[in-house]
C-alpha positions in Angstrom: 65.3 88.3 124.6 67.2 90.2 127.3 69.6 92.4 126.4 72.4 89.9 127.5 71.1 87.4 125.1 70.5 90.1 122.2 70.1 87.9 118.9 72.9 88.2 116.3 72.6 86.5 113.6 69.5 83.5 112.6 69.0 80.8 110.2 66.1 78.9 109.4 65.3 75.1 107.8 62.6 72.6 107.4 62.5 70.6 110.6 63.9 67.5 109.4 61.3 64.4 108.9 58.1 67.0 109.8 59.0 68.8 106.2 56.0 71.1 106.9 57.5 72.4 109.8 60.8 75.1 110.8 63.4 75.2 113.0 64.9 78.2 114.0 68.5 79.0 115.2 69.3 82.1 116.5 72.8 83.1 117.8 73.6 85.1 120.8 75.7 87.8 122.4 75.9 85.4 125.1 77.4 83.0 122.9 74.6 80.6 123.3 72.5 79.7 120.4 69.0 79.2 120.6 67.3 76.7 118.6 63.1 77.1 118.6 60.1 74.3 116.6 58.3 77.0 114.8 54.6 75.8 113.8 51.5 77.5 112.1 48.2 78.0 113.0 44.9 77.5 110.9 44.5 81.3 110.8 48.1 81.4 109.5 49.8 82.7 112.4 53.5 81.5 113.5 54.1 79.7 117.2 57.7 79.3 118.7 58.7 76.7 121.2 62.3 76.6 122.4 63.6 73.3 121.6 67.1 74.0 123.8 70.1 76.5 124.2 73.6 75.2 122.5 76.1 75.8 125.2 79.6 76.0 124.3 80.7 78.7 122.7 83.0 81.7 125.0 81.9 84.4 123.0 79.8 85.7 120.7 77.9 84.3 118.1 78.6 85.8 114.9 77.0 83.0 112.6 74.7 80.4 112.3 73.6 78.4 108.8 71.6 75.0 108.4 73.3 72.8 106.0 71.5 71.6 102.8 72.9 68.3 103.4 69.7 65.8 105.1 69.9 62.0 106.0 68.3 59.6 108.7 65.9 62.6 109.8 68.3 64.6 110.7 70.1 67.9 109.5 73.4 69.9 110.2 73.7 74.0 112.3 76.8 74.9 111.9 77.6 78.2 114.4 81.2 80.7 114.0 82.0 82.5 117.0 84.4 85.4 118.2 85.9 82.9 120.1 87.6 81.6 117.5 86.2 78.9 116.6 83.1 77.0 114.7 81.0 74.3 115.9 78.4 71.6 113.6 75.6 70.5 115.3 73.0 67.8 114.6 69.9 68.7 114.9 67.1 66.3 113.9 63.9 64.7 115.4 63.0 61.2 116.9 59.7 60.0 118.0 58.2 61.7 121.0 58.0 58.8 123.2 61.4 57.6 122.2 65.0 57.7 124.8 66.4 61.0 125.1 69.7 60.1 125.4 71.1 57.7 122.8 73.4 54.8 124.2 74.7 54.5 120.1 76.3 57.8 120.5 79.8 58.5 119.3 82.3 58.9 121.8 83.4 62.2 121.1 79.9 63.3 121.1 79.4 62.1 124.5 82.8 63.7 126.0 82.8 66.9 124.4 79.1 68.0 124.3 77.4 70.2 127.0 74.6 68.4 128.9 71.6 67.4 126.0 68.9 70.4 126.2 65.9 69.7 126.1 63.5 69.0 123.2 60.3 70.2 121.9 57.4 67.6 120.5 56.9 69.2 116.7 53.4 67.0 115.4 54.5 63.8 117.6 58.1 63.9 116.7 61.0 65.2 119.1 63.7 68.2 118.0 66.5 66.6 119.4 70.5 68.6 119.5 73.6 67.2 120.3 77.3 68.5 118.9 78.7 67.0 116.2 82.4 68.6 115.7 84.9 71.0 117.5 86.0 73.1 114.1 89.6 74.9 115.5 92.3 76.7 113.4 91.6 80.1 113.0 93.6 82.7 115.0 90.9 85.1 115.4 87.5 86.0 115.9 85.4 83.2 113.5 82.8 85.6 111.9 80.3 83.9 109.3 79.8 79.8 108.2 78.3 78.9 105.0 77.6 75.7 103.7 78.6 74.6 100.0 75.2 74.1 98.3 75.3 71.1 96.9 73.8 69.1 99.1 75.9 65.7 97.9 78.9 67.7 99.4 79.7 68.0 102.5 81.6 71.1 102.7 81.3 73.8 105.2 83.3 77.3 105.0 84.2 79.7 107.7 85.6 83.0 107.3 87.7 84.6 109.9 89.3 88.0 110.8 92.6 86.5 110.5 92.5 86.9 107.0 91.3 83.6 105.8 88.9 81.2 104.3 88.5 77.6 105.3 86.9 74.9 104.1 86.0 71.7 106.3 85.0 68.4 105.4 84.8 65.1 107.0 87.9 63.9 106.4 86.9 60.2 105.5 85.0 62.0 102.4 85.9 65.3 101.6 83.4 66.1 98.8 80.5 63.8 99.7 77.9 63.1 102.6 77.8 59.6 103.1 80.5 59.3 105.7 79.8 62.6 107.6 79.0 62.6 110.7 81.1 59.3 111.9 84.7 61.3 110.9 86.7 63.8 112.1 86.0 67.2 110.3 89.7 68.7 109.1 90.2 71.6 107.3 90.2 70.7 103.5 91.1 74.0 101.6 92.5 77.5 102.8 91.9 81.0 101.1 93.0 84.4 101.6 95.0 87.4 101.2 98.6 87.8 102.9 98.7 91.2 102.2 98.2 93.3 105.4 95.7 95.5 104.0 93.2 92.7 103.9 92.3 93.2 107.9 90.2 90.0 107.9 87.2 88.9 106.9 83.2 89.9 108.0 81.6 87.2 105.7 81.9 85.1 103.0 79.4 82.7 101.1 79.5 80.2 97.9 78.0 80.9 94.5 74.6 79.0 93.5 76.5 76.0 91.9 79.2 76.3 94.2 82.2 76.8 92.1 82.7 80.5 93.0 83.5 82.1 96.8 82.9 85.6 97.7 84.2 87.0 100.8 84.0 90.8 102.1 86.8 92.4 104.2 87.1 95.0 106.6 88.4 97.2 104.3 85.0 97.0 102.5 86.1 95.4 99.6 84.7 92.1 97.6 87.2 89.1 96.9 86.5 86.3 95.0 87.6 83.2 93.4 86.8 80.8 90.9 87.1 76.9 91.3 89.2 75.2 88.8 88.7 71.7 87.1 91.7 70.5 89.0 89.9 71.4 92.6 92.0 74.0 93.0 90.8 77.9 93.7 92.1 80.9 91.8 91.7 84.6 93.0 90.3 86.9 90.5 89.5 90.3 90.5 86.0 91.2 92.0 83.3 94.3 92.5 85.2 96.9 94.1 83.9 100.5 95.1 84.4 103.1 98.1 83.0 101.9 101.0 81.9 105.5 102.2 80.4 108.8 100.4 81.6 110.1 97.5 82.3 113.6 97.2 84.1 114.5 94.1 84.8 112.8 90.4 86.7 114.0 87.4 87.7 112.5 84.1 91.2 112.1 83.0 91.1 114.9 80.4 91.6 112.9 77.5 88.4 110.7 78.5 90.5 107.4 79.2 89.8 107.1 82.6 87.5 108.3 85.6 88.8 109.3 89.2 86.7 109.7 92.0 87.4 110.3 95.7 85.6 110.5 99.2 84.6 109.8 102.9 86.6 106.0 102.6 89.9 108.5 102.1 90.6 107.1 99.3 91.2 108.4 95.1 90.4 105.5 92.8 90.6 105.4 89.2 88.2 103.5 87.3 88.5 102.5 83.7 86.9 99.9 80.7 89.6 97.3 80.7 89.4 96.0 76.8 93.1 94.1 77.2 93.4 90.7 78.9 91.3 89.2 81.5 87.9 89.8 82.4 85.9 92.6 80.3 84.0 95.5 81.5 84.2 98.7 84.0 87.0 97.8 86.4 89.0 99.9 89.5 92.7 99.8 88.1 94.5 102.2 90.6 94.4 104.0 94.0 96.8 106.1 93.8 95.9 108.0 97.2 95.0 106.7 100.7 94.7 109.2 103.1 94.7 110.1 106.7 91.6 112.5 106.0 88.5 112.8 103.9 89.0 113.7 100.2 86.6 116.3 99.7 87.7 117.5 96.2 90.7 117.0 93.3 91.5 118.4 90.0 93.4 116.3 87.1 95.8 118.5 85.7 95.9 118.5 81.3 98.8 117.5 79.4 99.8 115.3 76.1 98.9 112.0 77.5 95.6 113.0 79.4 96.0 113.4 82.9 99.4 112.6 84.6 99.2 114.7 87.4 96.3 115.2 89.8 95.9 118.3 92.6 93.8 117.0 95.6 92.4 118.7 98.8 91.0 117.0 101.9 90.0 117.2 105.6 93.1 119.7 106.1 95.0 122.8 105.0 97.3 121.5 102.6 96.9 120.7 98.7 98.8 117.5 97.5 100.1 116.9 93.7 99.9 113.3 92.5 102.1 112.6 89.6 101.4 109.2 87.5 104.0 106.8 88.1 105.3 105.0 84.8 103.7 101.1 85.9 100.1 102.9 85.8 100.7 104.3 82.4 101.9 101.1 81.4 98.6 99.1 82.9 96.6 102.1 80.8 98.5 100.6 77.8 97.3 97.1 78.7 93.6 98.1 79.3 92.9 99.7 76.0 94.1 96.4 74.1 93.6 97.2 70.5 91.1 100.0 71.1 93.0 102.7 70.5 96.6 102.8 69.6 96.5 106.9 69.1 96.2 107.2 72.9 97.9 103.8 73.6 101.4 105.6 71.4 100.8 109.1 73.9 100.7 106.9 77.1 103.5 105.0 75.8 105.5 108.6 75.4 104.2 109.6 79.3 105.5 106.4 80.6 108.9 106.5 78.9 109.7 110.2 80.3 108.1 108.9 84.0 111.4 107.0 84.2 109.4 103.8 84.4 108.8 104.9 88.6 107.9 102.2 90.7 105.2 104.1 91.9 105.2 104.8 95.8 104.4 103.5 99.1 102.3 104.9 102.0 104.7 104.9 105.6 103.3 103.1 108.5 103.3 106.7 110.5 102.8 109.3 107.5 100.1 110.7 105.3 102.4 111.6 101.9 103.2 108.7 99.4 106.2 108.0 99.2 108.1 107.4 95.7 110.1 103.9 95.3 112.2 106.0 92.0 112.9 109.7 92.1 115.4 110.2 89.2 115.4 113.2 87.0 115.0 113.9 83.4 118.6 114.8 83.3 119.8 111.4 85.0 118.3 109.4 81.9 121.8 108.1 80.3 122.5 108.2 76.7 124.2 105.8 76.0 124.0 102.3 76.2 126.1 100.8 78.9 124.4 103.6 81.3 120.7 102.6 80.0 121.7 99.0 81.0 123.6 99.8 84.0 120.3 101.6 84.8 117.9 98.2 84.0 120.0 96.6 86.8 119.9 99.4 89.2 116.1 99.2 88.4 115.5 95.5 89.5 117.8 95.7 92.8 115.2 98.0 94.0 112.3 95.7 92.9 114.5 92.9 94.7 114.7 94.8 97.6 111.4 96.1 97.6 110.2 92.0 97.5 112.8 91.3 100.0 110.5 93.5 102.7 107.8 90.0 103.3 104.4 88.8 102.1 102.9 91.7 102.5 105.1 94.3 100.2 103.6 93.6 96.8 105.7 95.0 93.5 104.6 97.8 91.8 104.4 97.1 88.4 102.1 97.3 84.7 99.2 95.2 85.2 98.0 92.8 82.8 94.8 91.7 84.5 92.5 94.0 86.2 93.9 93.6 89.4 93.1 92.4 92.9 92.7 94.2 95.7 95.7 93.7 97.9 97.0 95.0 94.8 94.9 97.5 94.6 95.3 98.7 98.3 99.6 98.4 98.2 101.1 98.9 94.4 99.1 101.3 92.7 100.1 104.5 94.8 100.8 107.1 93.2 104.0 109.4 94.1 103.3 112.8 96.2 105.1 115.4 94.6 104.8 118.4 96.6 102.5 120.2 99.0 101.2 123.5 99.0 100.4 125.8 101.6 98.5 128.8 102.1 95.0 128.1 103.0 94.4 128.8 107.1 91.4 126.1 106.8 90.7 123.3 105.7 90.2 122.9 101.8 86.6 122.8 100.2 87.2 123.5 95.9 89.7 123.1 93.6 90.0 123.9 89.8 92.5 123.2 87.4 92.6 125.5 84.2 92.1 123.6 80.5 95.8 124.5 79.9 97.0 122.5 82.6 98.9 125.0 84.7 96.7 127.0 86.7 95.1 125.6 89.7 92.1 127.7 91.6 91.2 126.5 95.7 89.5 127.4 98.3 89.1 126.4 101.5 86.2 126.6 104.5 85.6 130.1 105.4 83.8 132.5 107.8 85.1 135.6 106.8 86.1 137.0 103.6 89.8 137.3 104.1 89.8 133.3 104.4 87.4 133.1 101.6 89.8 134.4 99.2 91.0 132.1 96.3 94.4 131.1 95.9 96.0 130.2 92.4 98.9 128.4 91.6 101.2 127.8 88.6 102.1 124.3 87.9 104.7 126.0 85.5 106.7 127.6 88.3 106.7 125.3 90.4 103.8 125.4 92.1 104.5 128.9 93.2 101.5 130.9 94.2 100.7 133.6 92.2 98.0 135.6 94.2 94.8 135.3 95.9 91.4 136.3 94.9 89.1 137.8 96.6 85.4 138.2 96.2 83.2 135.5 98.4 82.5 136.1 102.2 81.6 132.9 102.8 82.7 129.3 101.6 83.3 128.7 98.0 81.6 125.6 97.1 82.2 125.3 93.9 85.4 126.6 91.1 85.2 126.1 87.4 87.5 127.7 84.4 85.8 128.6 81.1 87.0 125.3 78.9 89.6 125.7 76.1 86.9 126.4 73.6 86.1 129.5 75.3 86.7 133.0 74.0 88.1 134.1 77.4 89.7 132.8 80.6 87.2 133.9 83.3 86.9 131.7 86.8 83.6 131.1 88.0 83.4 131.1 92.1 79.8 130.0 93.5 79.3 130.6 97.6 77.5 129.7 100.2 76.8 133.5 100.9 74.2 133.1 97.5 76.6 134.6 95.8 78.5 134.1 92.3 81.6 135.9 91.4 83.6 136.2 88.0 87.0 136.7 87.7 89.4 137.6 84.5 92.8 138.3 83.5 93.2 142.2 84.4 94.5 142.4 81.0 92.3 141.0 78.0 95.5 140.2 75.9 97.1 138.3 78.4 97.4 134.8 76.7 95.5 132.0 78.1 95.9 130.2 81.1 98.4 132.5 82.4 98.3 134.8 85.5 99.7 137.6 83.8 101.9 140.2 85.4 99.0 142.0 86.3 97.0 138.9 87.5 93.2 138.6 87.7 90.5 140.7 89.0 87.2 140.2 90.5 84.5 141.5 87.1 81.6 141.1 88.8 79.6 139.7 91.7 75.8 138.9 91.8 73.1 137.4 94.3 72.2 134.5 92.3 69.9 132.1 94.3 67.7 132.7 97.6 69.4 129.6 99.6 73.1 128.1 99.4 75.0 127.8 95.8 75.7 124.1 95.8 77.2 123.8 91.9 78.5 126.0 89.6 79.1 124.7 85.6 80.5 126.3 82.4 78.9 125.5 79.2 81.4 124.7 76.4 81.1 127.2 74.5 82.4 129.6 77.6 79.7 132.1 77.4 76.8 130.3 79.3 77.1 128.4 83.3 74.6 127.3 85.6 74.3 127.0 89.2 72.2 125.3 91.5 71.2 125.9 94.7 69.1 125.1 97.7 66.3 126.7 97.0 65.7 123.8 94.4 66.8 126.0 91.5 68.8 125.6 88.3 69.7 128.7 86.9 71.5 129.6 83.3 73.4 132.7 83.6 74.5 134.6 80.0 78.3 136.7 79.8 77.9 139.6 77.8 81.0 141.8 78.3 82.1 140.6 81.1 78.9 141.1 82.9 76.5 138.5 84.0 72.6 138.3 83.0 69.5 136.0 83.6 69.1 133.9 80.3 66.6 131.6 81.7 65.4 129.4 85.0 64.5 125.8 84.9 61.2 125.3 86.7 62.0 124.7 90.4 62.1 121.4 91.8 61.1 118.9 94.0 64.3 118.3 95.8 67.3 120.2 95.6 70.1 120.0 93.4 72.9 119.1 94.9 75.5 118.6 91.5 76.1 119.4 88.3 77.4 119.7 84.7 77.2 120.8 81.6 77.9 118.4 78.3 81.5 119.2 77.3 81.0 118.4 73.5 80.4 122.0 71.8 79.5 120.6 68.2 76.2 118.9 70.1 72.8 120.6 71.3 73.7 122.1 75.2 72.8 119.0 77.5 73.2 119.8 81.3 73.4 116.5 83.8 71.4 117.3 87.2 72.1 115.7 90.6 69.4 116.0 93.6 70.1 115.6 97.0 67.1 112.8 97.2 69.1 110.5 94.8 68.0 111.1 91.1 69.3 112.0 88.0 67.9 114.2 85.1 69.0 115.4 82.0 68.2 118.3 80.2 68.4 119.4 76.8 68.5 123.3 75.5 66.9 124.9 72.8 68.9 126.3 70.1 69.0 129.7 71.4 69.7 128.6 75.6 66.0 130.4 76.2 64.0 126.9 77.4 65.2 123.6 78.3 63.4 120.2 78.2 63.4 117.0 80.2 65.3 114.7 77.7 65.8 111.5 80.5 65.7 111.1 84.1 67.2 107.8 85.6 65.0 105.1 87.0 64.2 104.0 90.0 66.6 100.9 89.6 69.5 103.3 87.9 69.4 106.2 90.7 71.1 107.2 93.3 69.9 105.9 97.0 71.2 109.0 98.6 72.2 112.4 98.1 74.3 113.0 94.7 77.3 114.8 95.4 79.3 115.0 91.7 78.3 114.8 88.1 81.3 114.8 85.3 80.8 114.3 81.6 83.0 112.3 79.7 85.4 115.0 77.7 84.3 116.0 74.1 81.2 113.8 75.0 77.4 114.5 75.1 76.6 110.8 75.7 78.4 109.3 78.6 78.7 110.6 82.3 79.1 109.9 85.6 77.7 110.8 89.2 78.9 110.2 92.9 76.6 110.2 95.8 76.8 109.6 99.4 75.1 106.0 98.6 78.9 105.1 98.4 78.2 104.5 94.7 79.9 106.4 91.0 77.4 105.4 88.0 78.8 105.9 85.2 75.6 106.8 82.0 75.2 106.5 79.1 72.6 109.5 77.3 71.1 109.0 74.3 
């Protein structure tokens, strides 16, 4: 075809009443669609012979499907077009030597379709087209048409960029064929989200039975729903995931939850939902959507886990997150009666968060924006002020609602929840921002204590390769820089809390790996000290670019991983570093990392590769040789480069990876 006929989009059916035979329909830019006999040789081979071109359409066509549906030789092409409309078509054969034109035809037929096209002779039988119905309702571009698949029912959907699903029936018979053809089509049902996030929809298409719809958006995201006995069709939460690389992951330190973050510009927190609703692995907040890239974030410890998160993206600034009461409340709900230990410590979390609405993103701004910002010393102690408070509490959820269809409440979820929820209630507030870094951010680290917090950012020089660290305990104030790299820090790590000493471990992309310490070895742990940290030491460690860097529980072993396809395990004796042993090299090169974080179990590091897979490794008892223990199948594996690998805390049997496949997995290692 010529480029101003380029093909779109094609369907394909047994020509109707010559059941060994196709026909093919193939939309155009042109917004033609092209309908060809298709028929096979002895020696196996296909023919094509253009049976017509379905005029009518102003724009493109952006989907064509046969319907399942067949009666008197003859079967139904339905077409969606950025024009904004759909069209059904007959298309079904006669005898070659019969009329062309049909004097039975319906009126409407004969007034609103183009001039008949012409027909190809299929094994003495003649593909005839004519149009059937004028579908019109949506507001914007028509971009997909899917027929229900039962072919007793005559239902046809069409999903549109105006954020909605319709379905269309003849309107004599909504659920059944015998009628259609001889009544007008109407629009039956209509789905969709109000929300604005939603941004319309690319496709949609009915379950095998029919009693399910699933629809994508142009946010990437999946929405579903489920048909009821009474006819009627309820939204329920479905398969939801970035929709562009991911570049960093971390656990909630208490193991609870998992956060990941990427190219999409977007932090999402995925959790096992165990309370209400549907079962399983399930996204439960986004508490940042961003303006930039999230390259990398750290989750802050404290009592309940993680309530505060320190993230870094395409810019110079770092951003702390701060859990809003209604997502410690929806953590409560999705334990259920799992674990009421960590269900009393969230409980705890979400009374002192002041039960926050959470936040809301401006039309024109990149920071989240809290809906509550009281203080601890506003809580009232007494009664009449704890109620006056309830009321002042649900004006601003009234007023909140009062903003249209497509504000939607913060507030503890019950159900997993959908996405327009998802995308608008589950923010979480931006507390502060800090500066210092003169490019944009690459690492961050947050100490086991849960007040330091290590970055860097891109560099070219040494002076803007130099670490900054920040107390959470002063107020974010920076304490001091660290310097030691001449090139871009790619990866930051603190010893973990069962370590002997505080050391930070910096790993470059000048091959280089550099140890830092409290100046003073009494200085108590996870403080900067008075005399703040210096650099120990600083060692070539691979030939090619350090892409990972990892402690090993116990504080005195960490790997790194580089270019050159190398994993190497580096021993600190005196606060010096030396070669313990090198995994054999290879094949591809590993692009992520991380040790096993449970220090009563055998050492077990998680590898990432840059072609996809996953291995795990096993030590020996003294560190000096490793073994293959598993490596993740070709089903199970990454399909592109893996750019993060976190174990669950306290766990040497569960962990998750990122990868620019837009995909987390989250293993389990036996």
């Amino acid at each position: 075809m010529a480029s101003a006929s380029a093909p779109l989009c094609a369907a394909v059916t047994r020509a109707p009443g010559v059941e060994e035979r196709r026909v093919l329909a193939v939309g155009c830019v042109d917004g033609r669609t092209r309908v060809y006999a298709c028929d096979f040789t002895n020696e196996g081979a296909v023919t094509f012979e253009a049976c017509g071109v379905l005029d009518g359409h102003a724009d493109w066509v952006r989907g064509v499907a046969f319907a399942p549906t067949r009666r008197d030789d003859a079967v139904f092409l339905a077409t969606a077009s950025q024009d904004r409309t759909a069209r059904v078509w007959r298309v079904q054969t006669v005898p070659a030597d019969g009329a062309r034109a049909s004097k039975d035809a319906a009126p409407f037929a004969r007034l609103a379709a183009p001039p008949e096209p012409p027909s190809a002779v299929l094994v003495g039988r003649r593909v005839k087209t004519s149009l059937e119905s004028l579908l019109i309702g949506h507001e914007d571009w028509v971009t997909s048409v899917a027929w229900h698949p039962d072919a007793s029912k005559m239902v046809l959907m069409t999903a549109s960029m105006d954020r909605s699903l319709v379905l269309w029936s003849p309107a004599g018979a909504p659920w059944t064929s015998e009628e259609a053809g001889s009544e007008l089509w109407m629009s039956s049902t209509s789905l969709g989200e109000a929300a604005a996030v939603c941004l319309g929809y690319y496709g949609a298409s009915f379950s095998p039975d029919g009693d399910a719809i699933m629809a994508n958006s142009h946010g990437g995201a999946l929405h579903q729903w489920l048909r009821d006995d009474d006819g009627s069709w309820r939204a329920i939460p479905g398969t939801s995931g970035h929709t562009m690389r991911v570049t960093c992951l971390r656990w909630d330190t208490a193991g609870r939850w998992l956060m990941s973050g990427g190219g999409d510009q977007t932090v999402r927190v995925h959790a096992p939902w165990h309370g209400d609703g549907p079962k399983g692995w399930r996204q439960i907040a986004r508490p940042q959507v961003h303006g930039h890239d999230i390259v990398c974030f750290a989750t802050m410890h404290d009592d309940a886990g993680t309530t505060t998160y320190v993230s870094g993206a395409d810019e110079k600034v770092l951003r702390v997150f701060e859990a809003p009461g209604t997502f410690l409340g929806t953590v409560i709900n999705s334990l259920g009666n799992t674990d009421p230990v960590a269900a009393a410590a969230l409980t705890k979390a979400k009374n002192l968060s002041l039960e926050s609405l959470g936040a809301e993103l401006p039309a024109l701004g990149l920071s989240n924006k809290a809906l509550r910002g009281a203080d601890a010393e506003d809580l009232p102690s007494d009664v009449a002020g704890l109620r006056a408070q309830a009321a002042q509490q649900e004006g601003l959820i009234e007023e909140y609602n009062a903003r249209g269809v497509e504000a939607i409440t913060p507030q503890a979820l019950t159900h997993p929840p959908l996405e327009e929820v998802l995308a608008q209630a589950t923010l979480w507030p931006e507390t502060r921002k800090l500066y210092g870094h003169g490019n944009e951010i690459r690492a961050v680290a947050a100490h086991p204590s849960g007040d330091l917090i290590a970055s860097a950012s891109n560099a070219l020089t040494a002076a803007s390769a130099a670490i900054w660290v920040w107390s959470r305990g002063q107020n974010w104030k920076p304490l001091g820089t660290l310097s030691g790299a001449t090139l871009t820090v790619t990866a930051l790590e603190f010893t973990p809390r069962n370590a002997a000493r505080d050391y930070l471990l910096a790993a470059s992309r000048d091959r280089h790996v550099c140890l830092f310490a409290p100046s003073s070895r009494d200085a108590p742990r996870g403080e900067f000290g008075d005399d703040g940290w210096r650099l120990l030491t600083r060692f070539k460690a691979h030939d090619r670019e350090i892409y990972a860097a990892s402690w090993a529980p116990c504080g005195a072993l960490f790997a790194t991983a580089g270019r050159d396809k190398k994993v190497k395990i580096w021993r600190v004796v005196d606060d010096a570093c030396e070669p313990a042993c090198e995994l054999p090299k290879f094949t591809a090169a590993p692009t992520a990392m991380a040790f096993a974080s449970d220090p009563d179990a055998p050492l077990a590091i998680a590898i990432g590769f840059d072609d996809g897979g996953i291995e795990v490794h096993v030590a020996s008892a003294d560190a000096a040789s490793w073994t293959l223990s598993s490596r993740a199948s070709a089903n199970d594996r990454h399909g592109a480069a893996v750019r993060a690998v976190a174990w669950r805390p306290g766990s040497s049997a569960v962990f998750a990876s990122a990868g620019d496949d837009h995909a987390v997995h989250v293993y389990e290692h036996e």
